[in-house]
N, CA, C and O of each residue as an XYZ file, in Angstrom:
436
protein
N       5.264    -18.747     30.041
C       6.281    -17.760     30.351
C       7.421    -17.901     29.348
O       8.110    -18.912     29.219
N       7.558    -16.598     28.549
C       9.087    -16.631     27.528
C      10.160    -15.886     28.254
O       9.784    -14.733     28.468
N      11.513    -16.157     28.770
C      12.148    -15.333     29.089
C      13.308    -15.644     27.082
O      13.525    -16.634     26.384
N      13.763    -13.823     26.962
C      14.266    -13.206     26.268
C      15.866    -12.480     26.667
O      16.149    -11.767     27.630
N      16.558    -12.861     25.778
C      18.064    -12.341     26.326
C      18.871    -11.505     25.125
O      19.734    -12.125     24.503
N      18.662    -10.397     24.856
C      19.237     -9.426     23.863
C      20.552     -8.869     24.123
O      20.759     -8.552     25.294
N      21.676     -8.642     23.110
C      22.739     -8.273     23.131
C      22.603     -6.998     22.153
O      21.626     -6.892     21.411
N      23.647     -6.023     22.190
C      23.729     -4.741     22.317
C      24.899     -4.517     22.510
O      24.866     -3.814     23.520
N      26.057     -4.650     22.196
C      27.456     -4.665     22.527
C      27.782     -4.625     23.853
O      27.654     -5.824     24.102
N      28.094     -4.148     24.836
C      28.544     -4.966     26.345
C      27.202     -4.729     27.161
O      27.137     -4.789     28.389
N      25.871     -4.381     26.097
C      24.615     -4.304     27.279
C      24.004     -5.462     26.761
O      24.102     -5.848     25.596
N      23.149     -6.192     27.980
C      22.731     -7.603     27.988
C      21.172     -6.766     28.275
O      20.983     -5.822     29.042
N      20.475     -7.249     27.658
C      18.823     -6.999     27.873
C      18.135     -8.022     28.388
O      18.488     -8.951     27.661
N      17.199     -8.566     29.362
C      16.483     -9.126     29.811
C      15.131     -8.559     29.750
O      14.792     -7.465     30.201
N      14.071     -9.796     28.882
C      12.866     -9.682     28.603
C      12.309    -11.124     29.371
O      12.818    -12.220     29.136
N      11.026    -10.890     30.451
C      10.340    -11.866     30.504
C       9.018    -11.625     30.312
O       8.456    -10.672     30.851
N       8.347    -12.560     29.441
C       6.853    -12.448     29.215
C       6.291    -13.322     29.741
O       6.573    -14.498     29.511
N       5.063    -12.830     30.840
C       4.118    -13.822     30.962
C       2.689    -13.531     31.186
O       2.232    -12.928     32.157
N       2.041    -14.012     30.208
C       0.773    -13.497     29.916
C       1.202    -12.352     29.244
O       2.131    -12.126     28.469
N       0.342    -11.712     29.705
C       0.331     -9.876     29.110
C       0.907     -9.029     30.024
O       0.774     -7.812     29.889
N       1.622     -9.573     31.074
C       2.867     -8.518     31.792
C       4.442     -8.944     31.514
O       5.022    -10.019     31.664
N       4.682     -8.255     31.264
C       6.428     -7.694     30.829
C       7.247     -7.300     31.842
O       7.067     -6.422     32.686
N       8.219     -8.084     31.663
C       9.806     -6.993     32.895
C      10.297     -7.372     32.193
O      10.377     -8.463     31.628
N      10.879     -6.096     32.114
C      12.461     -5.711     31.389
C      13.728     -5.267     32.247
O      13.426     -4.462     33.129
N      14.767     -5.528     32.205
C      15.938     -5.418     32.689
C      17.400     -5.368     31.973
O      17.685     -6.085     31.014
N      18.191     -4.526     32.501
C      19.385     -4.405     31.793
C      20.710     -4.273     32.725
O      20.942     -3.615     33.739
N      21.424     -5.113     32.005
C      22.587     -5.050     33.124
C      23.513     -3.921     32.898
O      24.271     -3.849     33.865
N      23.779     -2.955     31.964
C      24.306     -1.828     32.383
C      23.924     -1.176     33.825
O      24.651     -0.743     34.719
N      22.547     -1.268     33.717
C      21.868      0.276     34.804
C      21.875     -1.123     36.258
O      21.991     -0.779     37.434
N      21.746     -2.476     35.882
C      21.768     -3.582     37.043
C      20.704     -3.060     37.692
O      20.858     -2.731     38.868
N      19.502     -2.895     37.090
C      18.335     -2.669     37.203
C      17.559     -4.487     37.528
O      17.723     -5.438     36.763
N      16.771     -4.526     38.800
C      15.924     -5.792     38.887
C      14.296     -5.258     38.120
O      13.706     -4.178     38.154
N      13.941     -6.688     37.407
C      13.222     -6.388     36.762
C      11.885     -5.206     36.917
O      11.079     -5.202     37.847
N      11.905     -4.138     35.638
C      10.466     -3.384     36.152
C       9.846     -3.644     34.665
O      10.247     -4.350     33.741
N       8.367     -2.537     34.842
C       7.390     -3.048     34.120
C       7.941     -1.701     32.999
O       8.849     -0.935     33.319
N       7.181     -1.615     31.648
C       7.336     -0.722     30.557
C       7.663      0.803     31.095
O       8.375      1.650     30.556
N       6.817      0.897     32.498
C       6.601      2.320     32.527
C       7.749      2.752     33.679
O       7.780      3.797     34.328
N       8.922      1.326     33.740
C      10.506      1.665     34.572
C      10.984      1.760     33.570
O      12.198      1.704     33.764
N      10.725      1.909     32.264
C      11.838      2.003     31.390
C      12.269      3.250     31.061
O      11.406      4.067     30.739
N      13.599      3.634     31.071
C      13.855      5.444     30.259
C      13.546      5.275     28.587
O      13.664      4.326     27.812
N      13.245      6.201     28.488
C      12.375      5.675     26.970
C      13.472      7.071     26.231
O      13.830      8.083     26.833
N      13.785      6.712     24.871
C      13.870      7.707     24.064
C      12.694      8.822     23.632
O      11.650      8.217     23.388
N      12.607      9.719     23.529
C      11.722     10.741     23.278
C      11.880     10.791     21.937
O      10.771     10.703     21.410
N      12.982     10.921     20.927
C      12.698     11.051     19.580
C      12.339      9.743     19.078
O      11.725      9.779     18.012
N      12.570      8.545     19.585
C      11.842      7.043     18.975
C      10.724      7.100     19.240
O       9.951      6.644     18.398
N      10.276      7.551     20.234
C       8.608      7.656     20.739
C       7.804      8.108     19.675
O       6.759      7.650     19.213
N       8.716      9.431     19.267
C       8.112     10.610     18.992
C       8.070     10.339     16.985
O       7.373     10.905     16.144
N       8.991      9.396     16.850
C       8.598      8.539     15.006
C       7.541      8.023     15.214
O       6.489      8.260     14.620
N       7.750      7.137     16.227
C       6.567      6.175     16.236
C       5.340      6.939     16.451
O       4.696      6.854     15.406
N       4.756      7.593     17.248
C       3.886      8.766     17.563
C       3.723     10.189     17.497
O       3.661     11.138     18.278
N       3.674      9.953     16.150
C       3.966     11.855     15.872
C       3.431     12.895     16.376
O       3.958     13.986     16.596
N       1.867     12.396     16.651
C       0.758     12.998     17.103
C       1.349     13.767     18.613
O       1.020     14.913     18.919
N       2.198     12.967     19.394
C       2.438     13.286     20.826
C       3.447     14.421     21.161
O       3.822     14.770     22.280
N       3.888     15.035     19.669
C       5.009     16.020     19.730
C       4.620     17.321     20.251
O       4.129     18.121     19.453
N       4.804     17.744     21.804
C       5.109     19.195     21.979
C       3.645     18.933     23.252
O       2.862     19.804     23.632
N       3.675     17.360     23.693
C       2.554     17.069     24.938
C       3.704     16.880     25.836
O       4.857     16.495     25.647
N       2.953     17.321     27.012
C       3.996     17.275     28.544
C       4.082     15.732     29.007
O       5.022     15.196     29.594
N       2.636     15.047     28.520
C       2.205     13.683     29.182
C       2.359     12.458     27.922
O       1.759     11.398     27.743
N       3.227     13.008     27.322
C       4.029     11.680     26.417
C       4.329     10.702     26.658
O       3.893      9.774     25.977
N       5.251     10.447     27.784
C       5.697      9.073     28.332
C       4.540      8.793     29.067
O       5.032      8.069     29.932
N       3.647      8.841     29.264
C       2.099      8.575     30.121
C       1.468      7.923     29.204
O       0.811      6.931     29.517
N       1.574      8.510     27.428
C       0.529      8.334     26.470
C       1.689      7.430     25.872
O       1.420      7.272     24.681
N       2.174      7.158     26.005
C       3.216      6.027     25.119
C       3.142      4.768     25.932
O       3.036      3.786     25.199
N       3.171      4.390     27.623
C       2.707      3.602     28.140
C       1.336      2.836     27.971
O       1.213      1.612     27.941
N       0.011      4.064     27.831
C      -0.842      3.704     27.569
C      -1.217      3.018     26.333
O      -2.180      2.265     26.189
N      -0.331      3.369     25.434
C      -0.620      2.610     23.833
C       0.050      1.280     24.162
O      -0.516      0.190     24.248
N       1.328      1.539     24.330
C       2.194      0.063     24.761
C       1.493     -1.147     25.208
O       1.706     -2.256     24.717
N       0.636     -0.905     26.169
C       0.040     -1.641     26.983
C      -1.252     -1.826     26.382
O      -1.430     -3.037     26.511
N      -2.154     -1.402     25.863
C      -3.030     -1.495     24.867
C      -3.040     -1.832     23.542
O      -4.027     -1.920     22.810
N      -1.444     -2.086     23.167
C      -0.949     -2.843     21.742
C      -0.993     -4.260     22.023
O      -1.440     -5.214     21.386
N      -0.217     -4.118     23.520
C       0.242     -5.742     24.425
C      -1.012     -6.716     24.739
O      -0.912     -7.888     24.378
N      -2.190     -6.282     25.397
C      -3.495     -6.868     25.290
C      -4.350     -7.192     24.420
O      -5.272     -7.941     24.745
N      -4.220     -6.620     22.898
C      -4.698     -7.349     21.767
C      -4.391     -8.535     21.350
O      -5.098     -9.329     20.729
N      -3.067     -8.664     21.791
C      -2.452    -10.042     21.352
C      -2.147    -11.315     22.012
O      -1.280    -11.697     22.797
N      -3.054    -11.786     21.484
C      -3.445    -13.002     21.933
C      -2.614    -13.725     23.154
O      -2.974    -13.665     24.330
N      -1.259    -14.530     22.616
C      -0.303    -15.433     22.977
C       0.870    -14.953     23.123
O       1.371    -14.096     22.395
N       1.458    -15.554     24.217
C       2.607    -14.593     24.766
C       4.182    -15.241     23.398
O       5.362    -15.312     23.741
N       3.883    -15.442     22.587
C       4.614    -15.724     21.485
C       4.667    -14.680     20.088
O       5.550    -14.469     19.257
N       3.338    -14.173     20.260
C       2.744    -12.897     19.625
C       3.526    -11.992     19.920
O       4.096    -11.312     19.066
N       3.755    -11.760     21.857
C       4.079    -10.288     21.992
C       5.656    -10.883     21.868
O       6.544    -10.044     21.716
N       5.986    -12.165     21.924
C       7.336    -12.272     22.041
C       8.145    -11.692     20.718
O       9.185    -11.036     20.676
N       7.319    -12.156     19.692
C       7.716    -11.588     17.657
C       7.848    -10.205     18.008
O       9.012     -9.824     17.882
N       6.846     -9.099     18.507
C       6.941     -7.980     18.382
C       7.700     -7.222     19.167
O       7.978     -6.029     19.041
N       8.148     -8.289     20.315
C       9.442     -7.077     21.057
C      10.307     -7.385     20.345
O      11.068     -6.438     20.148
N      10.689     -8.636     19.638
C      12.163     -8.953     19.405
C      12.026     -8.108     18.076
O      13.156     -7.732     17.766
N      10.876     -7.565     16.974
C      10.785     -6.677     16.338
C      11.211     -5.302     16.395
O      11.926     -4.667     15.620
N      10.564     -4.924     17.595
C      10.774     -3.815     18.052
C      12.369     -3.794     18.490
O      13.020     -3.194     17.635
N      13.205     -4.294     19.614
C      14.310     -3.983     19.485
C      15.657     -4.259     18.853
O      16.802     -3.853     19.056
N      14.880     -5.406     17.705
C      16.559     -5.227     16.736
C      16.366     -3.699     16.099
O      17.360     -2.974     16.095
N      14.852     -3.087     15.449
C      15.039     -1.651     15.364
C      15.914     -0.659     16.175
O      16.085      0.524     15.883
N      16.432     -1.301     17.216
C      17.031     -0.546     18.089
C      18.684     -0.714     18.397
O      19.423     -0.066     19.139
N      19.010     -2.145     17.288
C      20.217     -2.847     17.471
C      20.444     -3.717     18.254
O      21.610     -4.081     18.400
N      19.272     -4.387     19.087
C      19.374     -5.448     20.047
C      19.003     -6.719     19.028
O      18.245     -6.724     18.058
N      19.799     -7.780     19.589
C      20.303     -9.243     18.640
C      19.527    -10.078     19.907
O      19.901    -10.337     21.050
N      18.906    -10.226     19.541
C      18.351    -11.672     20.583
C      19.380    -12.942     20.160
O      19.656    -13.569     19.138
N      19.842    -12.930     21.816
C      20.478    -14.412     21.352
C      20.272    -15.993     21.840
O      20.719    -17.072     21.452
N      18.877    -15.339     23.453
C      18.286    -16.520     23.707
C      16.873    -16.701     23.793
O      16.195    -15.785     24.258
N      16.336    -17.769     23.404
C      14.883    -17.693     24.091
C      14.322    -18.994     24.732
O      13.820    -19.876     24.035
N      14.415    -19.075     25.964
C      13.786    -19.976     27.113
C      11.945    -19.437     27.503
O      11.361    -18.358     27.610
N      11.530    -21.052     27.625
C      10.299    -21.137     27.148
C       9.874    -21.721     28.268
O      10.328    -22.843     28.491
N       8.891    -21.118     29.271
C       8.113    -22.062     30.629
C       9.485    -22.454     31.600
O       9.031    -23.111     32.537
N      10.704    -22.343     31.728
C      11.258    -23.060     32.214
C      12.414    -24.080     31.835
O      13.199    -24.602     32.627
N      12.349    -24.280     30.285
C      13.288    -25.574     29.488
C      14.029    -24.904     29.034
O      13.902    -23.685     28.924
N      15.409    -25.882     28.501
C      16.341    -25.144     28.496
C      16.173    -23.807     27.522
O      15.260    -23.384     26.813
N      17.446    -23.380     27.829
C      17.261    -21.723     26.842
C      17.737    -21.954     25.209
O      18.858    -22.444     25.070
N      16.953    -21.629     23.945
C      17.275    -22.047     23.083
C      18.049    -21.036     22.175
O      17.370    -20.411     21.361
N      19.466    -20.796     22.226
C      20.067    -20.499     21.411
C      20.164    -19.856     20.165
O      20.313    -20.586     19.186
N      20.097    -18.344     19.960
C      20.008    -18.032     18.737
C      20.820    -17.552     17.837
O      21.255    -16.482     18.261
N      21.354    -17.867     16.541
C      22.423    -18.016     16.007
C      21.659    -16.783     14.536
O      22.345    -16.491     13.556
């Protein structure tokens, strides 16, 4: 289990990975953790990343389904840990902790 702690100017992001399921949480909305498909998603980030899906009703359906089918290729929950923290500094989120199984949280500078 990796739990993940992203900053965003006064929004705090919470990522926990374990295995191949994800909750995400944010303390603006003080949302308790949900899975990819509680998230409000941008439609034009979707829609870079997946061009193909422009002008479908069932986008956020077909963007879950890839998500989650990107997430099960990869192996080790350290794998998917590289590619979220990939994915949301694209977005301006700064990871600033990462706690591992339980030990302390390790600090990122």
């Amino acid at each position: 289990m990796i739990d993940l702690i992203f900053f965003r100017g006064p929004e705090i992001a919470f990522v926990s990975i374990n295995g191949h399921s994800i909750g995400f949480a944010n303390s603006l909305s003080g949302d308790k953790f949900s899975s990819f498909k509680g998230l409000k998603l941008n439609k034009e980030g979707c829609l870079r990343e997946f061009p193909d899906l422009k002008g479908r009703e069932d986008w956020k359906e077909e963007v879950n389904k890839r998500f989650n089918k990107k997430i099960k290729k990869m192996e080790t929950e350290e794998e998917i840990c590289q590619y979220i923290t990939v994915e949301l500094s694209k977005q301006g989120y700064r990871l600033k902790k990462k706690q591992r199984a339980g030990f302390r949280p390790e600090v990122i500078r």
